[in-house]
Steps between C-alpha positions, in 0.01 A plus 500: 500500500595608833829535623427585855745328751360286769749479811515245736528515887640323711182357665414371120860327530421347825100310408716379143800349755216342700462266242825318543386449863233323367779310312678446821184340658441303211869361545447419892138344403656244283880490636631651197786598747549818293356802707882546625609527172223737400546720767862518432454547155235845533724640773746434265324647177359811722855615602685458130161671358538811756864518431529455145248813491709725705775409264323523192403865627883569538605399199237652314593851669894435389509345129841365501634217280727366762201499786275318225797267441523437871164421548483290243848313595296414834199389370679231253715414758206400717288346240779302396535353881085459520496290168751225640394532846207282507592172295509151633883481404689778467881562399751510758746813619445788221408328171112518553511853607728557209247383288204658638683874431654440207153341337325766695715783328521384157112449523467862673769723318456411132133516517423822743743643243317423176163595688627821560592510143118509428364726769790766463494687839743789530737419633468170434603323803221726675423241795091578453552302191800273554447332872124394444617345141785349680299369774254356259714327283719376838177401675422228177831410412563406864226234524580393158859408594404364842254259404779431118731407821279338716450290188799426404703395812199256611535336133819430524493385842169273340702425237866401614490162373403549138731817485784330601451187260485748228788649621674161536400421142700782350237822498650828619337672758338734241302163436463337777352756644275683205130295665524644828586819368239508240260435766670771705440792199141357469431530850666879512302631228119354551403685781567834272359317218157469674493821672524661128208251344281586749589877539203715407222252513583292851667796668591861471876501575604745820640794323227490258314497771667764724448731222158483392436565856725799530296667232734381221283471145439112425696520192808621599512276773426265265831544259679549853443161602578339158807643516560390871409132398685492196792621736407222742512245308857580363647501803350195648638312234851706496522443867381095516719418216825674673380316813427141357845520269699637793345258757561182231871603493480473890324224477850319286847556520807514210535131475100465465414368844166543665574716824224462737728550751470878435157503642323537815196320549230717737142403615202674333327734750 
């Protein structure tokens, strides 16, 4: 097998880009109205790719537990804010950010951790092991909890009448509440679900992927990758469930009163 490296320029970059211009033109053709978005969106992805490279180089070159921790502490920070900043109805002031981190970090922490446990890099938070893990498991668990979210705070919106009865005949919150979030969890966790029934056979996942075509022998890539989707799938669930739970709380107060009022409706774009 050959392990050769093939390296990309930047002129290979440029003809694979030209194919989200093609998108673009496809969007004016039918009036889509999203070739603003898309343009914001690869400027956008460009300029966090090129920087996240420079700092990956840094840290890389200085092994430090406290810089890992710091780059870490950013990245759930903002992953937190994307995965409640693109629902229908959000929660006012700092509860839905609160629950973006803190779902975000439980998700993030506890199972970057116990991957690490497995790989056993010296040192162990070496961040050429513990940011890509991290931004795996982040990059699932955030649309996992934004879409649990999403989920959730339309249901209850759909479903103010019949919660309220229930609550009016005597259920607690707990209760009253359980079918939306039910619907919530299930919502969370099929995306994941699919992505690892049709792993393999449908699709070869990207760091599976990135490997093999670095040169990295099948089956270790392989065993990598189970690993990474066994760790994916942990904290998808760890992260919707601390979402859904923390968002149904919102959701009620102490004397088990729907609260509405604590959200914000915005229009889809």
């Amino acid at each position: 097998m050959s392990t050769e490296t093939i390296f990309l320029t930047y002129t290979d970059l440029a003809v694979a880009a030209s194919l989200l211009l093609v998108n673009a033109i496809l969007s004016l053709c039918f009036g889509l109205g999203l070739e603003k978005r898309l343009l914001i969106a690869t400027v956008r992805m460009i300029a966090q790719f090129a920087l996240i490279g420079l700092v990956l180089v840094w840290l890389f070159n200085n092994v430090s537990l406290l810089f890992t921790g710091l780059a870490a502490s950013i990245m759930i920070i903002f992953a937190g804010r994307e995965s409640v900043a693109r629902q229908d109805r959000r929660f006012v002031g700092w509860w839905g950010l609160g629950i973006g981190v803190s779902s975000m970090a439980l998700a993030g922490i506890l199972v970057t951790i116990f991957a690490l446990a497995q790989i056993r890099p010296d040192p162990w938070y070496h961040p050429q092991y513990a940011i890509p893990l991290l931004g795996l498991i982040l990059g699932n668990a955030m649309n996992g909890v934004s879409l649990g979210l999403n989920n959730l705070t339309n249901g209850a919106a759909r479903e103010k009448l019949a919660i309220e009865t229930r609550l009016s005949l005597g259920q607690s919150r707990d209760e009253a509440l359980r079918p939306i979030v039910r619907e919530a969890l299930r919502t969370a966790m099929l995306p994941i679900i699919n992505s690892m029934a049709a792993a393999g056979i449908v699709f070869l996942p990207g760091m599976m992927t990135g490997q093999i075509l670095a040169g990295v022998d099948p089956e270790e890539a392989v065993k990598y990758q189970l690993l990474i989707m066994f760790m994916v799938g942990g904290g998808t669930a760890f992260g919707s469930l601390c979402a859904i739970l923390g968002g149904a709380r919102l959701l009620s107060d102490s004397r088990h009163r729907l609260r509405l009022d604590r959200l914000k409706t915005f229009k889809s774009t």
